[in-house]
BAFI-3210 file (N, C-alpha, C; in Angstrom, 3 decimals, decimal comma, padded with zeros to 6 digits):
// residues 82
n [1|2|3|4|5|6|7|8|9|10|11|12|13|14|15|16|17|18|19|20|21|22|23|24|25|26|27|28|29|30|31|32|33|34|35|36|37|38|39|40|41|42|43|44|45|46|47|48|49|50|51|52|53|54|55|56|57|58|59|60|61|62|63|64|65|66|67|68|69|70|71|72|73|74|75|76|77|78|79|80|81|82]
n.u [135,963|135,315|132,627|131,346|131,770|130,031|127,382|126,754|126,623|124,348|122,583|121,894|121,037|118,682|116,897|116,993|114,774|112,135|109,657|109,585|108,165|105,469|102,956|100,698|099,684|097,933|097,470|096,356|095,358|093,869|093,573|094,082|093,235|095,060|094,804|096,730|096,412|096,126|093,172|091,182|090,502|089,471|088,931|090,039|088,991|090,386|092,342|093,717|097,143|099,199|097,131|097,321|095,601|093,877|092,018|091,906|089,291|089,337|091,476|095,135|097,475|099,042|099,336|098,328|098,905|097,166|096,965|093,896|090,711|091,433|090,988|088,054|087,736|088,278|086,884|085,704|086,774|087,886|090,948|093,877|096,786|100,969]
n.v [072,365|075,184|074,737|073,494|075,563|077,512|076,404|076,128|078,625|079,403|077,543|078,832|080,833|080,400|079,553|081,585|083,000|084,718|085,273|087,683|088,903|088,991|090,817|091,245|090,821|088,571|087,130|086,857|086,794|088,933|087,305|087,586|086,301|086,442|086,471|086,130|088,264|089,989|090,447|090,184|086,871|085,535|085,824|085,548|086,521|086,711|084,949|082,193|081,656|079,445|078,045|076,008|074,106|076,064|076,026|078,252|079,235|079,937|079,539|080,803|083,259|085,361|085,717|087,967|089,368|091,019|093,251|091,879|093,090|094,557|093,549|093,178|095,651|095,146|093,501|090,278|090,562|092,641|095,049|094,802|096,598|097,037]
n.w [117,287|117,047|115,858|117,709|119,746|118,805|118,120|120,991|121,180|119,982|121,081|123,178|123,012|121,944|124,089|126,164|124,673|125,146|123,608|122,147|119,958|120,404|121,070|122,585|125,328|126,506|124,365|122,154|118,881|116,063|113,144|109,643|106,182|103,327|100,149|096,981|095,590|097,157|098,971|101,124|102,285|104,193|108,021|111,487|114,403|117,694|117,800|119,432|120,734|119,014|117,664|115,687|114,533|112,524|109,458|106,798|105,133|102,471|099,829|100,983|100,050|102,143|106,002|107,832|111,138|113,637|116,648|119,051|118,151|115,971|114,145|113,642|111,623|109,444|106,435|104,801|100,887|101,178|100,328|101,302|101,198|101,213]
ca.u [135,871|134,354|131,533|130,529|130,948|128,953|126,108|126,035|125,797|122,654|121,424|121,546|120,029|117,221|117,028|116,786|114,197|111,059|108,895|109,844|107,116|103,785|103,135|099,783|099,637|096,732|098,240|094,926|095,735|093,266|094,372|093,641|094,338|094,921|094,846|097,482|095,680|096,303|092,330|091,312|089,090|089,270|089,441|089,708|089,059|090,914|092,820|094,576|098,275|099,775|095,979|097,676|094,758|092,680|092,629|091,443|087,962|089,622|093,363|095,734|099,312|099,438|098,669|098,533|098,258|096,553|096,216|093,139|089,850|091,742|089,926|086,854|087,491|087,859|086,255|086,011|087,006|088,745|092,072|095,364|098,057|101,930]
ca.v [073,206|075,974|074,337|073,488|076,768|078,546|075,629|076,089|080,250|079,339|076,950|079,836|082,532|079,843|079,420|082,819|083,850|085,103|085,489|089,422|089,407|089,181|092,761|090,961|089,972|087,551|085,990|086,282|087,875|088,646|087,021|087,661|086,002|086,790|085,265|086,434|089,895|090,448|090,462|089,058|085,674|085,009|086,154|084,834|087,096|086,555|083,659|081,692|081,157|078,006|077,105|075,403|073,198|076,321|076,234|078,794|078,817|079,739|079,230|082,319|083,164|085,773|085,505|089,065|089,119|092,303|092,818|091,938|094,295|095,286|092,614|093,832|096,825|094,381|092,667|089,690|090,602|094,186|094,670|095,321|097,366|097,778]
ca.w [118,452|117,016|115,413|119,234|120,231|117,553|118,467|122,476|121,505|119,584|121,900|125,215|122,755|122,010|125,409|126,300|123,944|125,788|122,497|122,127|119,195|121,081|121,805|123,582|127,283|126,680|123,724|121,356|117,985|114,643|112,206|108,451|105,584|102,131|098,579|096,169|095,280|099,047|099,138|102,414|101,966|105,601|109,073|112,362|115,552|118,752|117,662|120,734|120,535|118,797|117,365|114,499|113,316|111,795|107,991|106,218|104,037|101,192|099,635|100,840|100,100|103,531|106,766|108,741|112,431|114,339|117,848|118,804|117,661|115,069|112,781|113,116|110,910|107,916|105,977|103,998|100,328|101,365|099,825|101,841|100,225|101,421]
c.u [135,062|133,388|130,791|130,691|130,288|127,488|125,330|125,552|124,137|122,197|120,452|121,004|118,435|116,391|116,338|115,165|112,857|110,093|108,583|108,543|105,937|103,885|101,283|099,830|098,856|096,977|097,152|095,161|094,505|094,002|093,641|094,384|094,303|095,080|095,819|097,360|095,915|094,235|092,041|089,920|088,646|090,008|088,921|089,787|089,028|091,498|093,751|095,945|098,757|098,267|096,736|096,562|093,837|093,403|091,739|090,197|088,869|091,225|093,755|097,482|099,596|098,304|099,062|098,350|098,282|096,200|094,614|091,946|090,063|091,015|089,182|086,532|087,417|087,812|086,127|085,768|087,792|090,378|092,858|095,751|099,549|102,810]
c.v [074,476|075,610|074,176|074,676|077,719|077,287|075,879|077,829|080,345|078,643|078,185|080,811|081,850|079,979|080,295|083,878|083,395|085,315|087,286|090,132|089,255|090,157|092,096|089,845|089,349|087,313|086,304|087,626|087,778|088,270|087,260|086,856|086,303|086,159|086,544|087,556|091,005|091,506|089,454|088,065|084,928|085,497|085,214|085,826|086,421|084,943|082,942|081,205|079,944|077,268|076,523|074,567|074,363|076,624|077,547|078,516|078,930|079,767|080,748|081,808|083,842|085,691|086,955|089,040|090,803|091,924|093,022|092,930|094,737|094,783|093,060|094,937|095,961|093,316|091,686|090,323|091,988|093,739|095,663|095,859|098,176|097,373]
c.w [118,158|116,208|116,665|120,035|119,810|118,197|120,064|122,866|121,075|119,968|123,049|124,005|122,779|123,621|126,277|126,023|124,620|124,974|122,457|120,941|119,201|122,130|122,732|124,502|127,034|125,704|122,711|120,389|117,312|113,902|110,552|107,317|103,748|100,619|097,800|095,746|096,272|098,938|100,460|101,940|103,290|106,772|110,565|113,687|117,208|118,884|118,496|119,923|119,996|118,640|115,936|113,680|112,897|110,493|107,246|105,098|102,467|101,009|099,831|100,951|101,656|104,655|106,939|110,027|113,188|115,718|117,669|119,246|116,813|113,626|112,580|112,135|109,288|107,641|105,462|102,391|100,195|100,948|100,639|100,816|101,371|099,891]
res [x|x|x|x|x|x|x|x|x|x|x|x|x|x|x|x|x|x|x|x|x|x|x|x|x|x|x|x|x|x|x|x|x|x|x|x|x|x|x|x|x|x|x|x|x|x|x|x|x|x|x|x|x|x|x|x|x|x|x|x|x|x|x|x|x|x|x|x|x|x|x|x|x|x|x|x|x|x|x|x|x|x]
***
């Protein structure tokens, strides 16, 4: 009994959830991505929602996502730092 009502609270939150973490109305982020150095080896500007088939040119451990314009400020081989 309470295994099914712990399941039907996390069905209605699923349910619920309006995607609270796209701060953009037109859906189209930069995306960057980074190799292990957190050097970027690839970017993608104004990347549409749920494009799942793009792969990156080169191998990266992070992705970053910026609204978009924000890409344009960098570059390929520029190094992040938090």
């Amino acid at each position: 009994m309470i295994q099914d009502a712990t399941h039907k609270q996390n069905k209605k939150e699923i349910d619920n959830w309006k995607g609270e973490t796209c701060k953009n109305p037109r859906g189209e982020d930069d995306v960057l991505f980074l190799n292990s150095k957190k050097r970027i080896v690839d970017r993608v500007l104004a990347l549409r929602p749920f494009a799942l088939n793009y792969v990156p040119k080169r191998a990266a451990k992070y992705v970053v996502e910026l609204p978009e314009g924000l890409g344009k400020k960098a570059g390929i081989g520029d190094l992040l730092q938090w």
